[in-house]
CHARMM internal coordinates of N, CA and C (Angstrom, degrees):
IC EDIT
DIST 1 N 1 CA 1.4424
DIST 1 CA 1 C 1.5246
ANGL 1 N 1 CA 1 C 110.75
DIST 1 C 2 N 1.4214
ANGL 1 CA 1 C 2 N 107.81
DIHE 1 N 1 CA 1 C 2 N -25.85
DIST 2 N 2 CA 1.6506
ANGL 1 C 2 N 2 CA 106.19
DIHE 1 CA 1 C 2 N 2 CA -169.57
DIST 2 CA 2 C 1.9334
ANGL 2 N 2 CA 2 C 106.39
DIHE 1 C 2 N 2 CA 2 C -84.67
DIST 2 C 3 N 1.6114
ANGL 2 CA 2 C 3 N 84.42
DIHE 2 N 2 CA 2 C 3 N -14.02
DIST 3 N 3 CA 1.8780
ANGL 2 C 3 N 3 CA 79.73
DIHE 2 CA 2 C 3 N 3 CA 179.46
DIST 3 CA 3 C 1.4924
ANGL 3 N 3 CA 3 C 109.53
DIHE 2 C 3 N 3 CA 3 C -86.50
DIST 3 C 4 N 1.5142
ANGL 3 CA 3 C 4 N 114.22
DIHE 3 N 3 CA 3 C 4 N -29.08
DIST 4 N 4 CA 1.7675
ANGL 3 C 4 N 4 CA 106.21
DIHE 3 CA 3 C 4 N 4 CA 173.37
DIST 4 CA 4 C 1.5221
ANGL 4 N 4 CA 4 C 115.10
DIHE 3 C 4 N 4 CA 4 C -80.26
DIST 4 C 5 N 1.4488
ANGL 4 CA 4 C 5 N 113.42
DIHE 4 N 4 CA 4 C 5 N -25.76
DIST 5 N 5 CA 1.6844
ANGL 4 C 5 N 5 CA 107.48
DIHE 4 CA 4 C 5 N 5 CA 171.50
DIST 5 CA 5 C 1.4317
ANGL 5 N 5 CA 5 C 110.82
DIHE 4 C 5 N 5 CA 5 C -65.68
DIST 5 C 6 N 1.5211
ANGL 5 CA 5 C 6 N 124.49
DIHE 5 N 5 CA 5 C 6 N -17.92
DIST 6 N 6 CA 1.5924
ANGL 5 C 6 N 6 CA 120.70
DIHE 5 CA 5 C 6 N 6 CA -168.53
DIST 6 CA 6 C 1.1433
ANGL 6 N 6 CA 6 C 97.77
DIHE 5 C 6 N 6 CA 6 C -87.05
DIST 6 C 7 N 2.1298
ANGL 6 CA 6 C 7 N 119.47
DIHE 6 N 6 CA 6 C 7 N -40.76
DIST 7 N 7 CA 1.6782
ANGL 6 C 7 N 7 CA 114.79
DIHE 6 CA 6 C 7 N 7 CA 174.18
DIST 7 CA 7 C 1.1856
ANGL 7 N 7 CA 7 C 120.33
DIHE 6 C 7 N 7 CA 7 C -58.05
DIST 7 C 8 N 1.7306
ANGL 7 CA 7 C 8 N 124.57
DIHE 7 N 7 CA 7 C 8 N -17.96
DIST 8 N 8 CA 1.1502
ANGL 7 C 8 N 8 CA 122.71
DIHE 7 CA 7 C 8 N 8 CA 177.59
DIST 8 CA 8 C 1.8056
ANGL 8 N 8 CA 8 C 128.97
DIHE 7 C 8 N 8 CA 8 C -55.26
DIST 8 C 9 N 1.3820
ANGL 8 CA 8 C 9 N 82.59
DIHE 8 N 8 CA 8 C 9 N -41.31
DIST 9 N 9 CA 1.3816
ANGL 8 C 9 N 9 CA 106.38
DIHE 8 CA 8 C 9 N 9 CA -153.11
DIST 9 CA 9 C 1.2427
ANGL 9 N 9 CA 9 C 86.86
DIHE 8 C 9 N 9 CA 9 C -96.13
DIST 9 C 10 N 1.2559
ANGL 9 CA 9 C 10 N 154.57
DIHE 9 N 9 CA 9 C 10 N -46.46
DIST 10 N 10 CA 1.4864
ANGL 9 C 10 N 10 CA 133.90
DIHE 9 CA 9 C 10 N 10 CA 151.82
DIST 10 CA 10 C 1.6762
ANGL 10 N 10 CA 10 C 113.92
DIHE 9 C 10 N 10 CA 10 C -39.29
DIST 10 C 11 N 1.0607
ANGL 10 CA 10 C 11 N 148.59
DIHE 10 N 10 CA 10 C 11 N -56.86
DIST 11 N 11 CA 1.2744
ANGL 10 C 11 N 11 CA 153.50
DIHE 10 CA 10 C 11 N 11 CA -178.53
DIST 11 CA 11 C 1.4054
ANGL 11 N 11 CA 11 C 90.76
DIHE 10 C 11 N 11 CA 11 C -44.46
DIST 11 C 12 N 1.4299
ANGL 11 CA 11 C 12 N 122.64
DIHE 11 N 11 CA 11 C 12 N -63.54
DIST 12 N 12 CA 1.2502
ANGL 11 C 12 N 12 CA 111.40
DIHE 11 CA 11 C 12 N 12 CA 178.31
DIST 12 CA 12 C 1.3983
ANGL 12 N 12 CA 12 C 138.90
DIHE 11 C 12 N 12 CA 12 C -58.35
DIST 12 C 13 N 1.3247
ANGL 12 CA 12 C 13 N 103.61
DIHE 12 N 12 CA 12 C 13 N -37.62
DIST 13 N 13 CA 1.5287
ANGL 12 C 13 N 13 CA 111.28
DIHE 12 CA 12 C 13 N 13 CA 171.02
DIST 13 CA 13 C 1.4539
ANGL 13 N 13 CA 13 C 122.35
DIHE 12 C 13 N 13 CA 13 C -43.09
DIST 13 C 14 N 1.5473
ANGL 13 CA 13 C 14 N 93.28
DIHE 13 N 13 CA 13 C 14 N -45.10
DIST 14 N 14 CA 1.4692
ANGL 13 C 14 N 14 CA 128.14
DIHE 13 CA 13 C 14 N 14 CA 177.31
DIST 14 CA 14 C 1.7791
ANGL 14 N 14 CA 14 C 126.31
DIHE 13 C 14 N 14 CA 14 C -36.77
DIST 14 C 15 N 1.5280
ANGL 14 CA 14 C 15 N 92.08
DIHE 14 N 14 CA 14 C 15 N -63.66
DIST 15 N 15 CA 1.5253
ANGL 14 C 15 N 15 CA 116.25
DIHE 14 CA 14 C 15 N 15 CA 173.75
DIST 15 CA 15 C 1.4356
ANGL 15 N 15 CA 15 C 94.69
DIHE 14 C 15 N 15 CA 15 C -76.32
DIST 15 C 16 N 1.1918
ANGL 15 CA 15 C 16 N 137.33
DIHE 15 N 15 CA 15 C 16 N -40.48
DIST 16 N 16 CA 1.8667
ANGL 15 C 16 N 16 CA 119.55
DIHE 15 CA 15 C 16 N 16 CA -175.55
DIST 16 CA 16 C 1.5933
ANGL 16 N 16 CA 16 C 91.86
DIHE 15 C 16 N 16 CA 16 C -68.36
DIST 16 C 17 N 1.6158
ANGL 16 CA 16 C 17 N 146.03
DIHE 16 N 16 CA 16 C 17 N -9.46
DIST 17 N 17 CA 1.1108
ANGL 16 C 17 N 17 CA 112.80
DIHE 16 CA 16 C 17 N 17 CA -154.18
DIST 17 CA 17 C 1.6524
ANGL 17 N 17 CA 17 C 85.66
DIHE 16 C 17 N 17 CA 17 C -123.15
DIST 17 C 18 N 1.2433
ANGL 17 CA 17 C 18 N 132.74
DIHE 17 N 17 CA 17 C 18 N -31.18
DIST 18 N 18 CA 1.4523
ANGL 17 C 18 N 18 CA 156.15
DIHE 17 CA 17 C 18 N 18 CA -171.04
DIST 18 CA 18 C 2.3489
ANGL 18 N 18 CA 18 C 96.37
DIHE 17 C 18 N 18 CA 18 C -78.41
DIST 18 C 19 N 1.0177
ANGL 18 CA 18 C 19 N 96.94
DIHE 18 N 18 CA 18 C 19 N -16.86
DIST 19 N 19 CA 1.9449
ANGL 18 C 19 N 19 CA 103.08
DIHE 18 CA 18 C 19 N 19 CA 166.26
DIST 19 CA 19 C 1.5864
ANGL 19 N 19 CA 19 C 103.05
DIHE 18 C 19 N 19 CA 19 C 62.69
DIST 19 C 20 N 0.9512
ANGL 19 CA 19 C 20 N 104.73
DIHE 19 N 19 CA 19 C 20 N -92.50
DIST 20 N 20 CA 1.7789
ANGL 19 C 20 N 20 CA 105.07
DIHE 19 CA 19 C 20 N 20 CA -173.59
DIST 20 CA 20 C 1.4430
ANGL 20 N 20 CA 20 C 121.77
DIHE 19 C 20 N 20 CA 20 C -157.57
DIST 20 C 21 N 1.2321
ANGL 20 CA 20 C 21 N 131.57
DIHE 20 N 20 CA 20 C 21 N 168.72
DIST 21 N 21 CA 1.0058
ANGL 20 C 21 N 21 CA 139.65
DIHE 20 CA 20 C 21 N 21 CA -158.95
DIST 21 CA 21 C 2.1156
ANGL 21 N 21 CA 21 C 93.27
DIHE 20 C 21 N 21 CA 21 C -102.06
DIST 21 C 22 N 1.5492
ANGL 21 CA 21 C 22 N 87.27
DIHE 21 N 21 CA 21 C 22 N 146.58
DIST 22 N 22 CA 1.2369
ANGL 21 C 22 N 22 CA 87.71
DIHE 21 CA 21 C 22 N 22 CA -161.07
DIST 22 CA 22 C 1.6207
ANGL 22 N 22 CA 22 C 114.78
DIHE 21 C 22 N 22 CA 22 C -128.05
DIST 22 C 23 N 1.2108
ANGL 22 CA 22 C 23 N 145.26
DIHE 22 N 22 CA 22 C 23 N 63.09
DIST 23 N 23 CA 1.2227
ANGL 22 C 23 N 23 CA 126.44
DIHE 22 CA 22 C 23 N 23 CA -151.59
DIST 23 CA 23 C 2.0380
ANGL 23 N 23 CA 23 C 122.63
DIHE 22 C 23 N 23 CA 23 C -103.36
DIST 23 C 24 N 1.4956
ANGL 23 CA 23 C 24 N 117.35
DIHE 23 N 23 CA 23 C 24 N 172.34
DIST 24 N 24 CA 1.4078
ANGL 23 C 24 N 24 CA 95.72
DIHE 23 CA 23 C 24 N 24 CA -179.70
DIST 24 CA 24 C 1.0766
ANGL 24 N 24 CA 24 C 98.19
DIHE 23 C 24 N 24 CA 24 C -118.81
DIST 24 C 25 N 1.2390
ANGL 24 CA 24 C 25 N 143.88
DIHE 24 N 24 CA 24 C 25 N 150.76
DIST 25 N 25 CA 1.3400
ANGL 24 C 25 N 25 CA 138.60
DIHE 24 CA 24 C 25 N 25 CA 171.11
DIST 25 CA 25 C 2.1533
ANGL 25 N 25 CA 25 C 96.79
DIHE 24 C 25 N 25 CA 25 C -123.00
DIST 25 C 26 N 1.4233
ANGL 25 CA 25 C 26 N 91.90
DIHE 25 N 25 CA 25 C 26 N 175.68
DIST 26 N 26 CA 1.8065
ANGL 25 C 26 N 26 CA 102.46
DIHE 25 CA 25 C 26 N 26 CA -174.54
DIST 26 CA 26 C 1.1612
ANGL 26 N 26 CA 26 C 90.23
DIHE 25 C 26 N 26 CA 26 C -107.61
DIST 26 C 27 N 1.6213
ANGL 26 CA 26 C 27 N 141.82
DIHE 26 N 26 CA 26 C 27 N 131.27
DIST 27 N 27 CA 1.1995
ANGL 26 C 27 N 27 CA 146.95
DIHE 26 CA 26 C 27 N 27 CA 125.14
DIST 27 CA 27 C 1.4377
ANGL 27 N 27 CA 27 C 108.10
DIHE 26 C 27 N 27 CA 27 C -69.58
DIST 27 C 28 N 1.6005
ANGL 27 CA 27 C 28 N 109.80
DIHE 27 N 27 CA 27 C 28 N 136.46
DIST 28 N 28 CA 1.5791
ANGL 27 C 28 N 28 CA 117.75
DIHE 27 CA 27 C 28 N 28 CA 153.53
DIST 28 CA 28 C 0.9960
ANGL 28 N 28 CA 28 C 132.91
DIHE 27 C 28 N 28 CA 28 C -77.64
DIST 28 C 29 N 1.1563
ANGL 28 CA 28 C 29 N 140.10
DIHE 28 N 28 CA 28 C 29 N 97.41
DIST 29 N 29 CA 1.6413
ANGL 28 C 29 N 29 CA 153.95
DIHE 28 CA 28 C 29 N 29 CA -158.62
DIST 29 CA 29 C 1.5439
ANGL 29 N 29 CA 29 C 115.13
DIHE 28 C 29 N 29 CA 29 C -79.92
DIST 29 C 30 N 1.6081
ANGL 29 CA 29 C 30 N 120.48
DIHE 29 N 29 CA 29 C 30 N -47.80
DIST 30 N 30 CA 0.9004
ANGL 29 C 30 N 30 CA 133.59
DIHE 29 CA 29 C 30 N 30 CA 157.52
DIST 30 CA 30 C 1.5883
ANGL 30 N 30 CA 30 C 130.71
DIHE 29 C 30 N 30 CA 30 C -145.82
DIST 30 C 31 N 1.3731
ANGL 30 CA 30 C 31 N 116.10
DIHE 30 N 30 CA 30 C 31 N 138.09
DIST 31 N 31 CA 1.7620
ANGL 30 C 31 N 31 CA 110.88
DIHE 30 CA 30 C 31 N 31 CA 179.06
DIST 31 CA 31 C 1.1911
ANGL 31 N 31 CA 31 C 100.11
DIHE 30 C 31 N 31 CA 31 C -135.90
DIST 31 C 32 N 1.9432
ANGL 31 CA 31 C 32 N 110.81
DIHE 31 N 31 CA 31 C 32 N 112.21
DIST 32 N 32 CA 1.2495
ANGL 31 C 32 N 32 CA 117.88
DIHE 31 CA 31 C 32 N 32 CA 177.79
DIST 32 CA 32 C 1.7074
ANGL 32 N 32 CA 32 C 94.16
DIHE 31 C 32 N 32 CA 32 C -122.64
DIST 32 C 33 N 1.2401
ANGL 32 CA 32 C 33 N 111.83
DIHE 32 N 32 CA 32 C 33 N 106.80
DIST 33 N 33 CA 1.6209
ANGL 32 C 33 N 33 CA 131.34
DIHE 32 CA 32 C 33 N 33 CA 166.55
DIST 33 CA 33 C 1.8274
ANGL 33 N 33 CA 33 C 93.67
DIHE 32 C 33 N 33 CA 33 C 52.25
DIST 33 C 34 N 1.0994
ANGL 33 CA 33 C 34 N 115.35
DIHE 33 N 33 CA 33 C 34 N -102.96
DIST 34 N 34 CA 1.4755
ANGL 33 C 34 N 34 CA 114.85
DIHE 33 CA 33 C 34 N 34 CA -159.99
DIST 34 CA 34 C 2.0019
ANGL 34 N 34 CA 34 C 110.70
DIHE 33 C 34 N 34 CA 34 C -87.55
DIST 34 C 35 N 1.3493
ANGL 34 CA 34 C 35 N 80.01
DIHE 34 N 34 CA 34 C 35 N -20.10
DIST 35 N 35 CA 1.5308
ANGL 34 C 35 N 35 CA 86.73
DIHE 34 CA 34 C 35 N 35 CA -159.94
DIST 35 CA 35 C 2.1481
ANGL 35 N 35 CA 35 C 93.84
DIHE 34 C 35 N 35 CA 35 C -95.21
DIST 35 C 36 N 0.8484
ANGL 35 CA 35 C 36 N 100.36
DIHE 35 N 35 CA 35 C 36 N 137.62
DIST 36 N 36 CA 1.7502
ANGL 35 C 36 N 36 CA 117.18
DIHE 35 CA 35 C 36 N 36 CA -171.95
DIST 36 CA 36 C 1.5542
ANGL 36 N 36 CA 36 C 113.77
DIHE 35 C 36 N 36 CA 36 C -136.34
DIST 36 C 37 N 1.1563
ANGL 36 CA 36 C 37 N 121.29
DIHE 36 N 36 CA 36 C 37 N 109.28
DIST 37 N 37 CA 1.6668
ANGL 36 C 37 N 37 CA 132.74
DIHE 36 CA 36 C 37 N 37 CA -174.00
DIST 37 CA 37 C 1.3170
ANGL 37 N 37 CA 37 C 111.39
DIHE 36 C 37 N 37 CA 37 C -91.33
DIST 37 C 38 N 1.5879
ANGL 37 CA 37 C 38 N 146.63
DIHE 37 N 37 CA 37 C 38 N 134.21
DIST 38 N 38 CA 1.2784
ANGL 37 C 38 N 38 CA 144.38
DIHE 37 CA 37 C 38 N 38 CA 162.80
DIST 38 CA 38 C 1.3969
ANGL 38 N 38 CA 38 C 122.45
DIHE 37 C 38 N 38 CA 38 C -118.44
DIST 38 C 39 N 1.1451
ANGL 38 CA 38 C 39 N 109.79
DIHE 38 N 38 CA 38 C 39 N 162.73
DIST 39 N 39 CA 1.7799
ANGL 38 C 39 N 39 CA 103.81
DIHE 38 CA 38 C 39 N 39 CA -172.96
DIST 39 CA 39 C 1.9277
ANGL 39 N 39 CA 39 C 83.89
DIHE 38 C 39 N 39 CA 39 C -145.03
DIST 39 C 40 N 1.7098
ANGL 39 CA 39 C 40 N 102.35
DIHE 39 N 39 CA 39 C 40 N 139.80
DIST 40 N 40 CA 1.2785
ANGL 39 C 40 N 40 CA 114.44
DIHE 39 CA 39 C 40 N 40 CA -167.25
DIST 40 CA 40 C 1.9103
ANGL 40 N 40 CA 40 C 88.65
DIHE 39 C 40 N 40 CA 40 C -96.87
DIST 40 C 41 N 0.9655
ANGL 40 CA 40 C 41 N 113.06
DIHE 40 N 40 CA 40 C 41 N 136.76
DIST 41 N 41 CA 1.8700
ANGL 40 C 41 N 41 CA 118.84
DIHE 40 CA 40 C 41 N 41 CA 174.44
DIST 41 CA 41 C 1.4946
ANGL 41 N 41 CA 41 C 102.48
DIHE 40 C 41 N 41 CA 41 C -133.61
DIST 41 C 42 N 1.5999
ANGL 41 CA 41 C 42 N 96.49
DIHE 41 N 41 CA 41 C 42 N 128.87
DIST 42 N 42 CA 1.6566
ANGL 41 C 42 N 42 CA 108.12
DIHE 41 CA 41 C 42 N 42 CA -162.64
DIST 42 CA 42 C 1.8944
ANGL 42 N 42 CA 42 C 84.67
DIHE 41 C 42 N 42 CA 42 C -92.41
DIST 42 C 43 N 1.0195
ANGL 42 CA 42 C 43 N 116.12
DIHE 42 N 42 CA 42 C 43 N 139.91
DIST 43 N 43 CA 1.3669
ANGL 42 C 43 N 43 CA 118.92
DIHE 42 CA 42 C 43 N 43 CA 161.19
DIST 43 CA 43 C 1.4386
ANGL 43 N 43 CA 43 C 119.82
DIHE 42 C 43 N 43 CA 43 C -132.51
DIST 43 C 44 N 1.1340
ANGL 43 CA 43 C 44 N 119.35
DIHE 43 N 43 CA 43 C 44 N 138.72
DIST 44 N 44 CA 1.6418
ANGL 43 C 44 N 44 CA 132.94
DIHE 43 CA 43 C 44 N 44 CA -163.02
DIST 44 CA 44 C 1.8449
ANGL 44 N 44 CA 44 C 107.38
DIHE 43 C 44 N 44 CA 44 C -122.07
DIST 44 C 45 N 1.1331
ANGL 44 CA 44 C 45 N 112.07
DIHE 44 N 44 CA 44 C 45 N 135.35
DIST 45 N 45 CA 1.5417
ANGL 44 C 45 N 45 CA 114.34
DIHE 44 CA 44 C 45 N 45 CA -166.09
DIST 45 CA 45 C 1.5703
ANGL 45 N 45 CA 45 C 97.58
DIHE 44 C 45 N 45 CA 45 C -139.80
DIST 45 C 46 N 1.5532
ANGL 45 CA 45 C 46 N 115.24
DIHE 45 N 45 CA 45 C 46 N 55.58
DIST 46 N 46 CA 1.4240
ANGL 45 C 46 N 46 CA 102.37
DIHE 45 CA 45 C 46 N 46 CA -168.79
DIST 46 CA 46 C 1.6922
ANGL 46 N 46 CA 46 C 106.23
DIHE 45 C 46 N 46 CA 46 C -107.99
DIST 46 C 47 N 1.6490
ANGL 46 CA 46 C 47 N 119.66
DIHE 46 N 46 CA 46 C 47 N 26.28
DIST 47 N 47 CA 1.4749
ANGL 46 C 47 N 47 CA 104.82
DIHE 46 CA 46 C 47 N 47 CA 151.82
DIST 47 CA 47 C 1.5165
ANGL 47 N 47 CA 47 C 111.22
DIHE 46 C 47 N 47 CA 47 C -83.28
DIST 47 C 48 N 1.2189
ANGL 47 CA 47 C 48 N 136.79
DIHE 47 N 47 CA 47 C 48 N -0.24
DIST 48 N 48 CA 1.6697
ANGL 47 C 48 N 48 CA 133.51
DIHE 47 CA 47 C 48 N 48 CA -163.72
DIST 48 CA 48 C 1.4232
ANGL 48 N 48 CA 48 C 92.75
DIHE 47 C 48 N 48 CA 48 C -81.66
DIST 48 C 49 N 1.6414
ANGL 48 CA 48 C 49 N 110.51
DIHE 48 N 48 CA 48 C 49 N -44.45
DIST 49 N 49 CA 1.5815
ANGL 48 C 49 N 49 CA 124.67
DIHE 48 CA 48 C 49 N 49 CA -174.70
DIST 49 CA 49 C 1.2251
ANGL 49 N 49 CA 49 C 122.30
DIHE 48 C 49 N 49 CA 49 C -26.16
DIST 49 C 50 N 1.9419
ANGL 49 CA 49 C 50 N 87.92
DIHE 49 N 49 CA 49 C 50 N -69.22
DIST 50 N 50 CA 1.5809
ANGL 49 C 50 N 50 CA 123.61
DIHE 49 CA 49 C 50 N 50 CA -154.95
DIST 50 CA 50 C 1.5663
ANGL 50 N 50 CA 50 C 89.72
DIHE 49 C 50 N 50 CA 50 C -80.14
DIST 50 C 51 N 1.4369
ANGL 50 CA 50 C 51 N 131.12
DIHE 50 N 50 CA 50 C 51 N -32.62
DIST 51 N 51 CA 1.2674
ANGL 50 C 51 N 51 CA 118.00
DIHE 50 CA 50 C 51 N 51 CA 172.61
DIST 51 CA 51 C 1.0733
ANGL 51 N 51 CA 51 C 114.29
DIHE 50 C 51 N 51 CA 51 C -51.88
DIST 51 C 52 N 1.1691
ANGL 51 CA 51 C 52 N 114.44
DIHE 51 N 51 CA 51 C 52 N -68.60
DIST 52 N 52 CA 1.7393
ANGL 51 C 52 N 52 CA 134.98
DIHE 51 CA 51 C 52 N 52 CA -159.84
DIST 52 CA 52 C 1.7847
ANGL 52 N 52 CA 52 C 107.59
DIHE 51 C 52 N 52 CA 52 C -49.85
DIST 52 C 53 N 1.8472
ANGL 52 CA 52 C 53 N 94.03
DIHE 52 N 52 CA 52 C 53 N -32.07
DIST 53 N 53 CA 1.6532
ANGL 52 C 53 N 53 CA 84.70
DIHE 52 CA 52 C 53 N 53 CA -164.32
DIST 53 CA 53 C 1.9539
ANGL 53 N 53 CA 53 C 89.95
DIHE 52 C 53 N 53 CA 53 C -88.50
DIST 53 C 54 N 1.0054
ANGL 53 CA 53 C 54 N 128.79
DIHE 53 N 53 CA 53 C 54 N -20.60
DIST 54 N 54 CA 1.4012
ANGL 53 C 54 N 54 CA 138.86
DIHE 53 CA 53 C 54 N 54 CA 174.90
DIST 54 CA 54 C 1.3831
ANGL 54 N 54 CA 54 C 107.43
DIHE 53 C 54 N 54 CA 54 C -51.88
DIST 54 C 55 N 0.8876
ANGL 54 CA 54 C 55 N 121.05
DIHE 54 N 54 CA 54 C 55 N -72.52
DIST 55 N 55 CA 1.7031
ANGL 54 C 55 N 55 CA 147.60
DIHE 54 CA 54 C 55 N 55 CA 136.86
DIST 55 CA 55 C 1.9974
ANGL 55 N 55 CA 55 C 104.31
DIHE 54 C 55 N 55 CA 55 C 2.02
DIST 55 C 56 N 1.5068
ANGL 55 CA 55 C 56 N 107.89
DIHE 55 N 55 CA 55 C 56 N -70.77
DIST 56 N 56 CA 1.3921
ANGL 55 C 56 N 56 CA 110.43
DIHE 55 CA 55 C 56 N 56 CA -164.61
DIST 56 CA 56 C 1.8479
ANGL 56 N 56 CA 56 C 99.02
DIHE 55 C 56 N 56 CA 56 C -90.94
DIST 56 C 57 N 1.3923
ANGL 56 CA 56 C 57 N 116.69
DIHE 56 N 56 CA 56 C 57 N -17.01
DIST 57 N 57 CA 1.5497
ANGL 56 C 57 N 57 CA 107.53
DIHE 56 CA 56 C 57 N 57 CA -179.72
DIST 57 CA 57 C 1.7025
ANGL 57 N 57 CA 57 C 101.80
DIHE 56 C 57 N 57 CA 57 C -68.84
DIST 57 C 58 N 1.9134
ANGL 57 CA 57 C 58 N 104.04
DIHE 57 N 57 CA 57 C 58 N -56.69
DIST 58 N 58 CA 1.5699
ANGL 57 C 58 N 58 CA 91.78
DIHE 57 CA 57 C 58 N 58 CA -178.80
DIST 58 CA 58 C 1.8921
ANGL 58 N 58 CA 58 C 126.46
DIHE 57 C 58 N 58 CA 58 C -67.81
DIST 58 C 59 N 1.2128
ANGL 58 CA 58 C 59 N 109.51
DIHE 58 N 58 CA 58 C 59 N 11.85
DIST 59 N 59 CA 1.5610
ANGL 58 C 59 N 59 CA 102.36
DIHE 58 CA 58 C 59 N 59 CA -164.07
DIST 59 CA 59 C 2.3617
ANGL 59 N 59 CA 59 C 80.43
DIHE 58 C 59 N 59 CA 59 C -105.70
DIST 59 C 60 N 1.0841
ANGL 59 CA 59 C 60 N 91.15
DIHE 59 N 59 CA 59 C 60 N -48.25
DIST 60 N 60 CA 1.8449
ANGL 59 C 60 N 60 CA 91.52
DIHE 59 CA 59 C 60 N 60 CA 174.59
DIST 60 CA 60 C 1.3522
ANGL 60 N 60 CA 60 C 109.22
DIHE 59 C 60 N 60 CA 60 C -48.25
DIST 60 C 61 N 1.9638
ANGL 60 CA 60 C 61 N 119.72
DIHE 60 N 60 CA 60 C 61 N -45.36
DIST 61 N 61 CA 1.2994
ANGL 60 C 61 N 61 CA 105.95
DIHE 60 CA 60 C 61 N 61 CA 163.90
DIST 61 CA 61 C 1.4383
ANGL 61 N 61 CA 61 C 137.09
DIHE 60 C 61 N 61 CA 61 C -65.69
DIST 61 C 62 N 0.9427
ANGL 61 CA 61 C 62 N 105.40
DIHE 61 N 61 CA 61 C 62 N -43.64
DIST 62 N 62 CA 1.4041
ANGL 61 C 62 N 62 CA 111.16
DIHE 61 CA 61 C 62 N 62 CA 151.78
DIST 62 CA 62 C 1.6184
ANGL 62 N 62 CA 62 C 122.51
DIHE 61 C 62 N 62 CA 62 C -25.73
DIST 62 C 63 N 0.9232
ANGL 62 CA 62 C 63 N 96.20
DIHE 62 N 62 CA 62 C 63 N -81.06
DIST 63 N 63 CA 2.3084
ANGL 62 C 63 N 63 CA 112.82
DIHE 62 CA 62 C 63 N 63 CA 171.93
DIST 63 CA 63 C 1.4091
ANGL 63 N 63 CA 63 C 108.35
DIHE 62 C 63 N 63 CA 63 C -37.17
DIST 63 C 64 N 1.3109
ANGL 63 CA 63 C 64 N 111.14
DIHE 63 N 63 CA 63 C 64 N -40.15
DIST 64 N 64 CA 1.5718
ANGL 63 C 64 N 64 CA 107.71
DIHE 63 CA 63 C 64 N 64 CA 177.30
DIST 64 CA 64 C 1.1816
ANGL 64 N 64 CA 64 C 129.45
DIHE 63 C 64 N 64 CA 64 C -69.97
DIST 64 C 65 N 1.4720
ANGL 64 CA 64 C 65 N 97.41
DIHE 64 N 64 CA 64 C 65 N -42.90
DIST 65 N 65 CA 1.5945
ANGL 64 C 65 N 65 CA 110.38
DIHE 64 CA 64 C 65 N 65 CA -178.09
DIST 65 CA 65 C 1.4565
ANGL 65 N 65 CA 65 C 92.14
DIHE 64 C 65 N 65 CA 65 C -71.61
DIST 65 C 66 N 1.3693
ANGL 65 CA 65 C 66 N 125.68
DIHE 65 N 65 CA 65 C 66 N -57.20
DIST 66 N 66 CA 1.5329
ANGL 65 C 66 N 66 CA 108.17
DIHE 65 CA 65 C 66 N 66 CA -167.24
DIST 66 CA 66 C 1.5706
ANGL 66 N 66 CA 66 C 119.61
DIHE 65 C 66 N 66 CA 66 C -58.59
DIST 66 C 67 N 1.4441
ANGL 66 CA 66 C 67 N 109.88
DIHE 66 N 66 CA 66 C 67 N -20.54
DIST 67 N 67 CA 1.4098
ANGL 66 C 67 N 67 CA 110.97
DIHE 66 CA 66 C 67 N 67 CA 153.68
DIST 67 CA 67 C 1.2710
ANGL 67 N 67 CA 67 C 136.63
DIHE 66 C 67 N 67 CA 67 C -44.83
DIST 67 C 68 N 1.3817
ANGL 67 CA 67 C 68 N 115.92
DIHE 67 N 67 CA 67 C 68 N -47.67
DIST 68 N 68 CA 1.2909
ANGL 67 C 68 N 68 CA 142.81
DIHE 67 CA 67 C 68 N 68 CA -164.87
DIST 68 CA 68 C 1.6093
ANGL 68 N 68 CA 68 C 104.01
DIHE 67 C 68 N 68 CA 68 C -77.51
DIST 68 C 69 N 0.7815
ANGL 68 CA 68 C 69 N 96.72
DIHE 68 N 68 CA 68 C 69 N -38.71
DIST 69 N 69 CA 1.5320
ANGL 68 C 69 N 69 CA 110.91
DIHE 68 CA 68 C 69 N 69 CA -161.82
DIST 69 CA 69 C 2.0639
ANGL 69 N 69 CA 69 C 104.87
DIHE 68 C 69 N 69 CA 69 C -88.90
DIST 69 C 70 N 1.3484
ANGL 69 CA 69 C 70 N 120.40
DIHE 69 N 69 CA 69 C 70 N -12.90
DIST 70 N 70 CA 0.9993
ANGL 69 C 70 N 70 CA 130.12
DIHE 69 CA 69 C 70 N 70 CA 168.29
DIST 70 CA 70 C 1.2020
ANGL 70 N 70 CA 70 C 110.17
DIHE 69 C 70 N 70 CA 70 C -96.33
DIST 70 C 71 N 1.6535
ANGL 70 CA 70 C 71 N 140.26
DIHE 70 N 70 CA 70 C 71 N -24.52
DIST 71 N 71 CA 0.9782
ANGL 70 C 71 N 71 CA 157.50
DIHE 70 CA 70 C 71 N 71 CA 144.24
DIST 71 CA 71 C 1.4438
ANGL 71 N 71 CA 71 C 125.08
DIHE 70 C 71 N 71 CA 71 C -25.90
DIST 71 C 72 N 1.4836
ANGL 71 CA 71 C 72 N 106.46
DIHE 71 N 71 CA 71 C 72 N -45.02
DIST 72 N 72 CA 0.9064
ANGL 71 C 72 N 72 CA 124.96
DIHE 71 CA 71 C 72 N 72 CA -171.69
DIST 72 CA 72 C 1.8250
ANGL 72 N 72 CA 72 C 130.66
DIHE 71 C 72 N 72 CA 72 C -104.71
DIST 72 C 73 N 1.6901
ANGL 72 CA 72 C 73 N 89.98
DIHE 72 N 72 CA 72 C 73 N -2.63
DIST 73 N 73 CA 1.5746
ANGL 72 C 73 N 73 CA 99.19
DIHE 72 CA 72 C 73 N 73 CA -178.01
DIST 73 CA 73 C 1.1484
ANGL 73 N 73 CA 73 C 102.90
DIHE 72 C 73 N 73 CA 73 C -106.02
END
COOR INIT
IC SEED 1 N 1 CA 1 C
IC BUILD
């Protein structure tokens, strides 16, 4: 348990340091018969990140301590 709570908390570190996920997609701007216009839009989704790695730092803390603490009884 103490080796996946430690991967946790690296994974997490990871995504707080790695920012967010970033993707481009094509909007169609205009489509007149043959002729078709696009515009590239960068979009960024980096609270899912900072959750997720927030998310995996406290659940790794967690694992440790409950490690520790079985360790110790």
């Amino acid at each position: 348990m103490k080796i996946i709570g430690i991967l946790l908390i690296l994974i997490g570190i990871g995504a707080f340091i790695f920012g967010g996920i970033q993707s481009i997609e094509k909007e169609k701007v205009l489509d007149v018969g043959p002729v078709e216009i696009t515009k590239e839009v960068q979009r960024s989704d980096s609270w899912q990140l900072y959750a997720a790695g927030g998310i995996a730092v406290l659940t790794g803390i967690i694992l440790v301590l409950i490690d520790r603490r079985k360790a110790s009884a």
